[in-house]
Structures are given as structure tokens and as C-alpha cells.
C-alpha positions as CSV (number, residue, x, y, z in Angstrom):
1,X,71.1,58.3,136.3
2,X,74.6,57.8,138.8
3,X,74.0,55.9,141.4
4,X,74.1,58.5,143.9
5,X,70.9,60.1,143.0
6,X,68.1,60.5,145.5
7,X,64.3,60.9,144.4
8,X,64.4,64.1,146.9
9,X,63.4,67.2,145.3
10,X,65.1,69.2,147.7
11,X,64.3,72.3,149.4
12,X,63.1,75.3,147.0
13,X,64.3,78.4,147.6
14,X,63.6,80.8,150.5
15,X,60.8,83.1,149.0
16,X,61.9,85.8,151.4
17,X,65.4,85.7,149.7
18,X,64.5,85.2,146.2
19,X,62.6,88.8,146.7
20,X,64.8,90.5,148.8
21,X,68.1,88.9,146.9
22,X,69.8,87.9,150.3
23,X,71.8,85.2,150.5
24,X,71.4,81.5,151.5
25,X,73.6,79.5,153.9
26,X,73.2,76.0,153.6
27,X,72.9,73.5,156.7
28,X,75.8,71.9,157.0
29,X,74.6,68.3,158.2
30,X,77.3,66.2,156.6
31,X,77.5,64.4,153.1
32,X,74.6,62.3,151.6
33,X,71.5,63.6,152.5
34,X,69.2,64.8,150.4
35,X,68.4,68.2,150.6
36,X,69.5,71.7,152.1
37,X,68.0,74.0,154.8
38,X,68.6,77.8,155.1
39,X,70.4,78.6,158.2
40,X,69.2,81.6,160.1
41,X,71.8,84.2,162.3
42,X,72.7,81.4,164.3
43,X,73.9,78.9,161.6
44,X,77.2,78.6,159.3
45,X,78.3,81.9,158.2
46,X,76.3,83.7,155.4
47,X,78.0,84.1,152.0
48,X,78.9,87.3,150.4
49,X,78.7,87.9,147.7
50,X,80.3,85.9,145.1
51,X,81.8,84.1,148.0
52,X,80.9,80.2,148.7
53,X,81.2,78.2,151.7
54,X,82.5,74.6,151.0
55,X,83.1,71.7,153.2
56,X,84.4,68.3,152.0
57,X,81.9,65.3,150.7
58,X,82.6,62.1,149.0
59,X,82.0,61.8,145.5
60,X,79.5,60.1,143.3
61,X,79.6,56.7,142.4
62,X,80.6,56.5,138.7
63,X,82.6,60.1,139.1
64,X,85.6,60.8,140.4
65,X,86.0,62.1,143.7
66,X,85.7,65.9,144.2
67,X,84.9,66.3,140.3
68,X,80.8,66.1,140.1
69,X,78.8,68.7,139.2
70,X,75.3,68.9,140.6
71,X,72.2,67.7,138.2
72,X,69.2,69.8,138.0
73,X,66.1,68.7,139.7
74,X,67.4,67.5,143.3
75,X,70.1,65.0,142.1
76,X,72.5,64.9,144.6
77,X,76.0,65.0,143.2
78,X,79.8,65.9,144.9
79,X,82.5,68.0,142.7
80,X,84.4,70.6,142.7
81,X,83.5,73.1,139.9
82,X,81.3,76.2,140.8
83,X,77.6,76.0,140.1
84,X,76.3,78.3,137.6
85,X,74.7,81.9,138.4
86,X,74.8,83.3,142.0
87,X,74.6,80.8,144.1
88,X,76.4,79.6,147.4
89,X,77.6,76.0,147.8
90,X,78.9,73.9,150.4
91,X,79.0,70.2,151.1
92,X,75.1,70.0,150.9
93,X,74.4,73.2,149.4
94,X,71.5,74.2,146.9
95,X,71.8,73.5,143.4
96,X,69.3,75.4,141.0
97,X,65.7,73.8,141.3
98,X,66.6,72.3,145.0
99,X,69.7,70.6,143.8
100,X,71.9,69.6,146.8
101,X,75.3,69.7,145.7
102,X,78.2,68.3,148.0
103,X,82.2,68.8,146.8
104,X,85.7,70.2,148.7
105,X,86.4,72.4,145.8
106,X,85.4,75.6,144.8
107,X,85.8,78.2,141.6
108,X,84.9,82.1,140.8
109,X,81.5,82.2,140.1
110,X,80.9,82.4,136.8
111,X,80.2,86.5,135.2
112,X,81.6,88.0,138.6
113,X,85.2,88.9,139.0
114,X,87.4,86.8,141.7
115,X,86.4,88.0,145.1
116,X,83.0,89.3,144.0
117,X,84.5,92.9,143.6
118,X,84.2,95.2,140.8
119,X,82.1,95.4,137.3
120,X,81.3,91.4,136.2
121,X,84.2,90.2,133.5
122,X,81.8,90.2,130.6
123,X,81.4,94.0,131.2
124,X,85.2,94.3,131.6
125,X,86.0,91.8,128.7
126,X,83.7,93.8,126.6
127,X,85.3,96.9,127.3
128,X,88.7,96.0,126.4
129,X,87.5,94.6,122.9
130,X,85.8,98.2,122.6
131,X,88.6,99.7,123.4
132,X,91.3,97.3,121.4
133,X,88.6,97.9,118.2
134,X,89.1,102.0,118.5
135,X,92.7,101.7,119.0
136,X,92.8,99.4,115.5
137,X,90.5,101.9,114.0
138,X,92.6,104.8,115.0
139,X,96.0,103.1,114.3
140,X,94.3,102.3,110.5
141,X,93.1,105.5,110.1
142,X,96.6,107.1,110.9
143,X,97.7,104.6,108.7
144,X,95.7,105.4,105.7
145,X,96.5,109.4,106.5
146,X,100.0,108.9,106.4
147,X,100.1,107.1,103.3
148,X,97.7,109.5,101.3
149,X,99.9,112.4,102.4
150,X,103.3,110.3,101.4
151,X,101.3,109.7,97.8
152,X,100.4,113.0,97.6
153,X,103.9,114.3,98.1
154,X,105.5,112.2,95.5
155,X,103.3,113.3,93.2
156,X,104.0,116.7,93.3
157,X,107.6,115.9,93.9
158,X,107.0,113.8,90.4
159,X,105.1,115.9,89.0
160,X,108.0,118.8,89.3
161,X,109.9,117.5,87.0
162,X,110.1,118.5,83.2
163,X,110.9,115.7,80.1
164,X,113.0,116.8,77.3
165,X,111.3,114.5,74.9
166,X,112.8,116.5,71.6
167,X,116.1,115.9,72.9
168,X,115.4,112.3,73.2
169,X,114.0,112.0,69.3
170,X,117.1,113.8,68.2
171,X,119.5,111.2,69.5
172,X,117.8,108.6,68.6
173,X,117.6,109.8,64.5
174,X,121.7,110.2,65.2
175,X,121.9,106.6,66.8
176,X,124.2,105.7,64.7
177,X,126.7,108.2,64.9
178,X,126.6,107.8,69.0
179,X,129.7,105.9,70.6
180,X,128.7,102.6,72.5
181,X,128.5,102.1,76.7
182,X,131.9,100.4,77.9
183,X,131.2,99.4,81.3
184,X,128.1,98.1,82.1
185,X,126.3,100.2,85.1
186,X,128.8,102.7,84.8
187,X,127.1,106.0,84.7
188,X,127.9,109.3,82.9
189,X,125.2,112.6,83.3
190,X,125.7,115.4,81.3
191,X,124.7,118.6,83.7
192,X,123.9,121.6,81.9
193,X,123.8,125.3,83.5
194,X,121.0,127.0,81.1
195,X,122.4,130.9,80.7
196,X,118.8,131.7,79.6
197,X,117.6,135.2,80.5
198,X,113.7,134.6,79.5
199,X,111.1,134.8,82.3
200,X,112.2,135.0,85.9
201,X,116.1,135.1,84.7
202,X,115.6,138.7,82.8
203,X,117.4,140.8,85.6
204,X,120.8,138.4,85.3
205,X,121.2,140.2,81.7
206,X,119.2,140.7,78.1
207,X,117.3,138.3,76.5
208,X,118.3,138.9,73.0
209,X,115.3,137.4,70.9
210,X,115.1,134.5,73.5
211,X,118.5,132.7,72.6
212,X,120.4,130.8,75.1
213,X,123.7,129.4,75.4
214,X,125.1,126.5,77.8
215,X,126.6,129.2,81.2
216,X,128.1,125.8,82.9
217,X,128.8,122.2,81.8
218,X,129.8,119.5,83.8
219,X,129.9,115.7,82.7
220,X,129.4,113.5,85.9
221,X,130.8,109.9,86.0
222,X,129.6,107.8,88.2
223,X,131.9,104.6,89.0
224,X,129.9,101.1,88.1
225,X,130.9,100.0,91.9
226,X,129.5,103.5,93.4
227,X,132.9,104.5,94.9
228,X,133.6,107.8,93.2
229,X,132.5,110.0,91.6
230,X,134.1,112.3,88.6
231,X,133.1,115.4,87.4
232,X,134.9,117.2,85.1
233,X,134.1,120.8,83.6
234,X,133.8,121.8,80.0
235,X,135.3,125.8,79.3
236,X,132.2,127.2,77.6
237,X,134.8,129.1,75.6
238,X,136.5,125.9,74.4
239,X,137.1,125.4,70.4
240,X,135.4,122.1,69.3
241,X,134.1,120.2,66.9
242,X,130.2,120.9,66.4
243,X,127.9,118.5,64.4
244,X,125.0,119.2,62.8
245,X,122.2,119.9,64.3
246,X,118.4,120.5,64.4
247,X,117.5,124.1,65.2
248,X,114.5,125.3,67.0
249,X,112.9,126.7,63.8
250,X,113.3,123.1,62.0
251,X,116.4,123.7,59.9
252,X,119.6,122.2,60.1
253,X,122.9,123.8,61.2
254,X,126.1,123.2,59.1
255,X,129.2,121.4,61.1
256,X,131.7,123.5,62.1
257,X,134.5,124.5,64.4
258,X,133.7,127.1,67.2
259,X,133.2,127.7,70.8
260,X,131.3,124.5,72.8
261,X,128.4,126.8,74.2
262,X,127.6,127.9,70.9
263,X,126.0,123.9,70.2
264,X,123.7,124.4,73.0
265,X,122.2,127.4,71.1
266,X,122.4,125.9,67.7
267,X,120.2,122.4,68.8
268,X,119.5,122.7,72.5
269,X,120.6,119.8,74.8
270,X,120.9,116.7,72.1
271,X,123.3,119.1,69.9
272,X,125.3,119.5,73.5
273,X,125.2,116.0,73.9
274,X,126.0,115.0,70.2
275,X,129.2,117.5,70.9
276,X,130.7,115.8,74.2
277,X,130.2,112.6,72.2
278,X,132.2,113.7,69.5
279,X,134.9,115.1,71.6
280,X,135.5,112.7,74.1
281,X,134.4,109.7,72.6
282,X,132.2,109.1,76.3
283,X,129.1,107.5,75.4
284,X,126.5,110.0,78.0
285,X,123.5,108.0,79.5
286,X,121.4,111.0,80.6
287,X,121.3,114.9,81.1
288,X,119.6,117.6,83.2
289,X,119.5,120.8,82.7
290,X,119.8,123.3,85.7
291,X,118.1,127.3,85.3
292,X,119.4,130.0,87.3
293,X,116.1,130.3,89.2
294,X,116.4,126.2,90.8
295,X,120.3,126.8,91.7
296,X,119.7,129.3,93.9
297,X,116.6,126.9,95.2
298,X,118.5,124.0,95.8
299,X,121.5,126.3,97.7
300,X,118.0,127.7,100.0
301,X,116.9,124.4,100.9
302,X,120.2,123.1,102.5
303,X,120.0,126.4,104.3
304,X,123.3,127.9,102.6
305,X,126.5,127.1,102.2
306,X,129.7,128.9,103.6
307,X,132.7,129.9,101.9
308,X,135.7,131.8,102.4
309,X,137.0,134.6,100.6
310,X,140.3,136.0,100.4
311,X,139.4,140.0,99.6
312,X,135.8,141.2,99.2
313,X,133.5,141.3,96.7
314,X,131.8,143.6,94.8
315,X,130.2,143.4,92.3
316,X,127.4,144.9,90.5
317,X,126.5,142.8,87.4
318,X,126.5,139.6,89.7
319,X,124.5,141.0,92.2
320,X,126.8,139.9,94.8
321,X,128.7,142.3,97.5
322,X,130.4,140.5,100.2
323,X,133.7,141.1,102.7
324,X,136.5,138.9,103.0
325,X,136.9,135.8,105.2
326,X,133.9,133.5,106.3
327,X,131.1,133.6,104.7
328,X,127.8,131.7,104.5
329,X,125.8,132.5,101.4
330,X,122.2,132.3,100.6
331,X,121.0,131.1,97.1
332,X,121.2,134.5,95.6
333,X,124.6,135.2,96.7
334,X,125.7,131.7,95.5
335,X,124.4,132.4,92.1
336,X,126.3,135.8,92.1
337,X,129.4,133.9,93.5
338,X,129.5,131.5,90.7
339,X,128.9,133.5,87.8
340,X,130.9,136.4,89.1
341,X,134.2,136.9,86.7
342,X,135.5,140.2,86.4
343,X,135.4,140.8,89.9
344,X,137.0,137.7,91.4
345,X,141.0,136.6,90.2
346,X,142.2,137.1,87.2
347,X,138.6,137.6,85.1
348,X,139.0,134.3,83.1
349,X,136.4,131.7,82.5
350,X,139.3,129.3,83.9
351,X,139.7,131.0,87.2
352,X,135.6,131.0,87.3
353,X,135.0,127.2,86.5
354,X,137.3,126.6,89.8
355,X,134.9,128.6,92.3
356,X,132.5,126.6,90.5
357,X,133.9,123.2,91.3
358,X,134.8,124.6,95.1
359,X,131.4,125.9,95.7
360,X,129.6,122.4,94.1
361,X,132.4,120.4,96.1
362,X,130.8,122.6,99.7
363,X,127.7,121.7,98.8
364,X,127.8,118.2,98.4
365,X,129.7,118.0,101.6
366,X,126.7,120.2,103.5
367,X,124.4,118.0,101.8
368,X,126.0,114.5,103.2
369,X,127.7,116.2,106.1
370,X,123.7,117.3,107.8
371,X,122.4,114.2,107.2
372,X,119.7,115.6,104.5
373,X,120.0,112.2,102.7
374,X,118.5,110.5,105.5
375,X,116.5,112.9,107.5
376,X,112.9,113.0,105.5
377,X,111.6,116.2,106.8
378,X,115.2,117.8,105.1
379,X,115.0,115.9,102.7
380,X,111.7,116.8,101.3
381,X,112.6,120.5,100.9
382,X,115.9,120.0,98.8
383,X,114.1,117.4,96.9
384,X,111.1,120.3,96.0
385,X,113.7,122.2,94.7
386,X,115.8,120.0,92.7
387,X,112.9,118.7,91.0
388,X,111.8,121.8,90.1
389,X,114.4,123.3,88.5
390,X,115.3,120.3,87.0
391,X,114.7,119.0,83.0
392,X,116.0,115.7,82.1
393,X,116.1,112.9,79.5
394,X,112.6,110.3,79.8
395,X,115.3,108.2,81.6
396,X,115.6,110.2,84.4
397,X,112.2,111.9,84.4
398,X,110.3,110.2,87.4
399,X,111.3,110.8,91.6
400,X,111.6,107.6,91.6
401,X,115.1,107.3,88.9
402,X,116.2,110.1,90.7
403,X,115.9,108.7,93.8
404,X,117.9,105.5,92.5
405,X,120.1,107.8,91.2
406,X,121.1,109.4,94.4
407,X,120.6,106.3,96.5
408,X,123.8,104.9,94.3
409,X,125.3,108.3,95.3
410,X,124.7,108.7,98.7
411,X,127.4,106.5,100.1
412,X,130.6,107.9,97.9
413,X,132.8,109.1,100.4
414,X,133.4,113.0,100.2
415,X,136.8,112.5,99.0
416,X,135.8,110.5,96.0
417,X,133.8,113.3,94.8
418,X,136.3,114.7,92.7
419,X,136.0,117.8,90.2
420,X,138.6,118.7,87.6
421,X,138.4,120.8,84.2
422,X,139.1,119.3,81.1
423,X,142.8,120.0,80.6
424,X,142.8,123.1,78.4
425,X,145.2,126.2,76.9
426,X,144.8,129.2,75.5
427,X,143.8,128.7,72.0
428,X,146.4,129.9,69.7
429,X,144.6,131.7,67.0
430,X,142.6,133.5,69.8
431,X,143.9,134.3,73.2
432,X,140.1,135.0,74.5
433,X,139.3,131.2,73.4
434,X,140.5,127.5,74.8
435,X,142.2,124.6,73.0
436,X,142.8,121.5,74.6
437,X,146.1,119.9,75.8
438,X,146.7,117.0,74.3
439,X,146.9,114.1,74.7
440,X,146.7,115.2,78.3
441,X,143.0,115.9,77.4
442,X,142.4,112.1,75.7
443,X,144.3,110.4,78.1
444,X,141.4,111.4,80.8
445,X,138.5,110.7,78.2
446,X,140.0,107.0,78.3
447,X,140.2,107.1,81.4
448,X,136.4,108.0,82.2
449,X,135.0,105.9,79.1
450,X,137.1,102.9,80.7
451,X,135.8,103.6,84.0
452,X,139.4,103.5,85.4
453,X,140.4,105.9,88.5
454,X,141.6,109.3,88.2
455,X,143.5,111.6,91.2
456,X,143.2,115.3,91.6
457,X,144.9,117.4,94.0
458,X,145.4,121.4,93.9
459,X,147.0,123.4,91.2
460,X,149.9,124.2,93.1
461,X,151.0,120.6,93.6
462,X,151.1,120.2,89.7
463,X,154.5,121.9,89.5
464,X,157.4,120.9,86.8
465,X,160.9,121.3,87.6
466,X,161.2,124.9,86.4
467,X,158.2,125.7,88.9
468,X,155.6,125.7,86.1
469,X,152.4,124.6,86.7
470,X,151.2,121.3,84.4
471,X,147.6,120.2,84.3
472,X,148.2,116.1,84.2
473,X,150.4,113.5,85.6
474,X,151.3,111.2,83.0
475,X,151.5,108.3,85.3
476,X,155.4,108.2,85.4
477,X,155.4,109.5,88.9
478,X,155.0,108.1,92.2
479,X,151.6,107.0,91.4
480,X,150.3,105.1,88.1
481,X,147.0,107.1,88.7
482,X,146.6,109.9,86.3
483,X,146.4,113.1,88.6
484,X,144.9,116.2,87.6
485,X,144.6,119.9,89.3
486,X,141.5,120.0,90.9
487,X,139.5,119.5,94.3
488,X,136.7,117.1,96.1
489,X,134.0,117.5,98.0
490,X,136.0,116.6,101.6
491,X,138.2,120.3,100.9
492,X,137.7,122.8,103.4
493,X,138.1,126.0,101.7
494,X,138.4,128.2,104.4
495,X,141.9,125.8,105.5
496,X,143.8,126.5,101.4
């Protein structure tokens, strides 16, 4: 034992306050002795509550000064830390079991809050982990929510999306036949417009025994650095070069020369493909194939697009009847705008494939211009739609390629989304057909299979010296670019 211990046992505990739980005041006769009295009215003041009365002592031998705690069982110690439970301490105040304690500092007593007011800090301390473990509960739960609903959305999104695996089989038996990729992660998509009148499609025109033939076609070519993008139409009417192909009822179809839409009904989408091949020499990575019923979809989800027209519109067989200037059109109209051709110009399939590339070139732009890209809740919506009217190659079969696919896209600037037609005549033995201009036409394949840049601007800055208008630029001019009669997706048509 220190030193400074005394065989006292000190003074027990007022009965009176034990029972009644009031407090004790301790005599303050000075340091060193040995035990404690309870004051009455007329001693030192009474402690509150949590409160302690302190007055200065030496400390014990063998401690430092001012830093002793009091020993159980009357030892008589100085320090400065609070004694455990409730009790009240001076410089000779009772310890637990009579302990005198002596010491000139003081601390919260232990369990009660500073001051003695308010709940006890175990009570507050275990309500803050209480209510730190329902906030974590909660936040997980929202969590787990959140991520069930984003994994149920892709799915469907996913699970939207049709695989052409016939098409694949075919073009893998020709393999050999197929021209060879360039430029590595250059990318060229070969979009097909089905003309299909089965199921939902019947009131655009007959379905005559279920054949269908290729309305639009558009081969895409994205740039390996992401900078532009190319797209350039295919007439429907165009004289080509058709191989043979696979037909749905298992035989085989004889090569021959005749009008490019015709290979879509022959062998479907690989016989299409095998075609562009041929012509172009353009070795196409993937395809997806677009229905009436998912255009006019996609058009509703970006919440229409606006146009500008010149005269009005009317026109049974489209479905379409609108008035001359501004006009913003829902997915039906926009279906009826771009498969109009009677009605609109001049009738011909040429003067329709330009609305086509105007109207795609507006909707691009209201696509980037809204922010739909970027905004999720938008997003969602457009991507619903394109996926559902959408059936593609394996390679591109998944939300998560076409996601790639338009993430690579989503930074072209407007103006590098370029859209041109294949540069075409009439064809000679048939006025009502197309030919192409050469080698206007194979100087552009090269071009695109080279991955090397291409201009467009409108038709009416394509002008000769006699005034006549001329589809290409062969790179004698002011620029070394090739330039071609067309637009991009930055063209306001309501300012040509």
C-alpha cells in the first residue's frame, strides 16, 4: 500500500441519504485526515447533482501531485480524476465504502452528461448508434432497390432486341467471297428500312404472299477516331450486281443483274449484305434492320421532330396531310413524311432519299441537341423503342454493344454527321431505274473502305460552269476533300 494510507475506515454513508438519495457535503477540514463528515444546512454548500465541490490537497507519496485516485476501503488518496458513480468529492470527500478522497481537480461524472443535465450519455450514445444503424439499413435497402430496378430495366431493354442468327450462318458459308476490314476499329453498319406489310404494317399497303423488299438503305461509317460519321444512301431502284443467294424456302437464287431491293427479297439481310459487298468492295461489320412500326417509335420517344415544308401536303397513300411552313411531326406523320413520293417534288425515289437524309440529319440533332444521351429518364424511353424495333447481327445483339456503339457516337459533332446518296443516273436502258456515275461512285467506296474524309454540302453548290449540277468533286478544286451533294445533321431546314 502508498504511504499515505491510514487504517481509518472512514465514515459510512448517511443512512438518511442513502434512502432518500440526497446528497452529501463533505467537511471540509483540510488535507490528511482520515475520514469525512456530512455537513448539515450550515456547512459547505450541497452538491447538485452531478456537480462536485473540490478544494486543493497534496498528493500521495509515491503519486504525483493532483493525479491519485482514491482506494476502496478508507485509503486516503489525493488526485484529480472523478470518482466513479454519483458521488460528490472535495478535498476530503467520501470515496465508495468510506474512502476519503482529497485532490484540486475535478471531471464529469462518469454516465451523466456535463453539468448533470439531460438523459445520461450511454442513453444518448445508444441512441445515436440506433439511429446511425436505421439510416445504414435504409441507405442499403435503397441501395439494393435501386439496383434491382436498374437490372430489371436492362433486361427488358436486352431482352427487346431480336438476333438474326440465319443471316449470320449465311455469311459465314460465303466467308470467302467477303472483302477484308482495312482500318482497324473503323466501323461500317449496314441499316436496313424493312418495306414489310405483314402484321401491324398491313394498312401501309398489301402484303402479297408475305414478300418483302429493302424500302430504305443506308450504310453508316463510323470513323476509327469517332470524329464523323458517314452515311450514305443506296437508290432501292439501283441496277446492281446480285449474288447468289439462299432463299427463305431453302433453294438458291441464280446471280443476276437487277434492282438492289430486289436481294433483300431473294435472301433477306445476308443477300443485302453480300450485295453492298460486292458493289462497293466495303467490308460491313454489322446490320440492323428497322420495321415501320419502331421508326415511328423511336420519332415518339424524342417527342417529334420539326420540319419545314415549302407547300402542303397531302396525301392519302402516306397517310400524311400537313400545311406549309413549320412543322413538328409525330411518329406517324414522320413515317408518312419519309415514304411519301408522289406527293412531294418531283415523284422520284431520288428526290425521296433526300427528305430521308434531312429528316434523319433533324433527328440526330434533337437527339444530341436535348441532351437525351445523358439524361437517363430520356434516355430510357428512346432506348425502349430502338430496341424494340430493332434486329441485328449476334454482334450487336446485347444493350450493352449498343450502348458501346452509341457511346463511340455520342460525341461526333453535328456537322460531322454527314448524309450523301451514292452518286447515281438514270439508268440508260430504263429511265424508271438508276445506274451509277462512275468512277464518281468508286472514288467514294475508296474513300469509306480507306477510312479517309469526305465533304458534302447542298446540291446547288455542285454547279459546273454551264450551271449544271454534278454529284462529286474530283479533288481538283479548292479543297483535296472529295465533296458530294448532300447535308449533316447541324442543317437547319427551316433556314435552306
Amino acid at each position: 500500500m502508498d504511504a499515505d494510507v491510514t487504517e481509518s475506515a472512514g465514515t459510512p454513508a448517511d443512512p438518511d441519504d442513502s434512502a432518500t438519495g440526497g446528497n452529501r457535503t463533505p467537511d471540509h477540514t483540510g488535507a490528511g485526515e482520515g475520514k469525512g463528515e456530512d455537513q448539515g444546512p450550515e456547512g459547505s454548500p450541497t452538491a447538485g447533482p452531478g456537480e462536485e465541490h473540490v478544494s486543493e490537497g497534496e498528493g500521495s507519496e509515491g503519486s504525483p501531485e493532483g493525479d491519485s485516485e482514491g482506494a476502496p476501503g478508507g485509503e486516503t488518496r489525493s488526485g484529480s480524476e472523478g470518482a466513479p458513480g454519483d458521488e460528490t468529492r472535495s478535498g476530503l470527500g467520501s470515496g465508495p465504502g468510506g474512502e476519503t478522497r482529497s485532490g484540486s481537480g475535478s471531471g464529469p461524472t462518469p454516465g451523466r452528461a456535463p453539468n448533470g443535465a439531460g438523459p445520461t450519455l450511454d442513453i444518448v450514445v445508444k441512441r445515436k448508434r440506433h439511429w446511425v444503424r436505421w439510416t445504414a439499413l435504409g441507405a442499403s435497402f435503397a441501395v439494393l432497390v435501386a439496383a434491382g430496378a436498374g437490372w430489371w430495366l436492362y433486361k427488358k431493354l436486352d431482352g427487346n432486341i431480336r438476333t438474326d442468327t440465319s443471316a449470320a450462318a449465311e455469311l459465314k458459308a460465303y466467308e470467302k467471297e467477303r472483302p477484308s476490314a482495312v482500318v482497324h476499329d473503323a466501323q461500317n453498319i449496314l441499316l436496313i428500312g424493312s418495306d414489310s406489310r405483314a402484321g401491324d404494317n398491313r394498312k401501309y399497303g398489301h402484303d402479297d404472299g408475305g414478300s418483302q423488299r429493302s424500302d430504305t438503305t443506308i450504310l453508316l461509317h463510323l470513323a476509327a477516331d469517332r470524329k464523323s460519321a458517314t452515311a450514305m444512301s443506296l437508290p432501292r431502284d439501283l441496277m446492281v450486281h446480285i449474288p447468289e443467294c439462299h432463299k427463305p424456302d431453302k433453294t438458291v437464287s441464280k446471280p443476276q443483274f437487277a434492282q438492289f431491293n430486289w436481294a433483300f427479297e431473294f435472301g433477306g439481310t445476308a443477300c443485302t449484305i453480300r450485295t453492298v459487298e460486292k458493289m462497293t468492295g466495303i467490308r460491313v461489320d454489322h446490320h440492323m434492320v428497322v420495321d415501320f412500326n419502331g421508326f415511328k417509335s423511336m420519332v415518339d420517344a424524342v417527342d417529334g421532330v420539326e420540319i419545314c415544308l415549302k407547300e402542303p401536303i397531302d396525301d392519302s397513300a402516306a397517310h400524311l396531310k400537313l400545311s406549309a411552313g413549320r412543322q413538328k411531326l409525330d411518329g406517324e406523320q414522320a413515317l408518312g413524311y419519309v415514304r411519301a413520293r408522289k406527293s412531294i417534288g418531283n415523284g422520284s425515289d431520288t428526290a425521296r432519299m433526300d427528305r430521308q437524309q434531312q429528316f434523319l440529319g433533324a433527328l440526330v440533332n434533337k437527339v444530341q441537341s436535348n441532351g437525351v444521351l445523358l439524361n437517363p429518364t430520356r434516355l430510357y424511353p428512346v432506348l425502349d423503342a430502338a430496341t424494340k424495333a430493332l434486329t441485328t447481327d449476334p454482334g450487336l445483339d446485347s444493350l450493352k454493344d449498343l450502348y458501346d456503339l452509341v457511346r463511340g457516337m455520342r460525341d461526333v459533332p453535328t456537322d460531322k454527321v454527314q448524309f450523301l446518296t451514292v452518286p447515281r443516273k438514270p439508268y440508260t436502258a430504263n429511265r424508271n431505274r438508276d445506274e451509277l456515275v462512275q468512277p464518281a461512285a468508286d472514288k467514294l467506296f475508296k474513300q469509306l473502305r480507306e477510312d479517309e474524309p469526305v465533304a458534302v454540302v447542298p446540291a446547288d453548290q455542285l454547279k459546273d460552269e454551264d450551271g449544271k449540277s454534278v454529284d462529286v468533286n474530283d479533288g481538283s478544286g479548292p479543297t483535296p476533300t472529295p465533296t458530294y451533294s448532300g447535308n449533316n445533321a447541324a442543317t437547319d431546314l427551316c433556314k435552306q
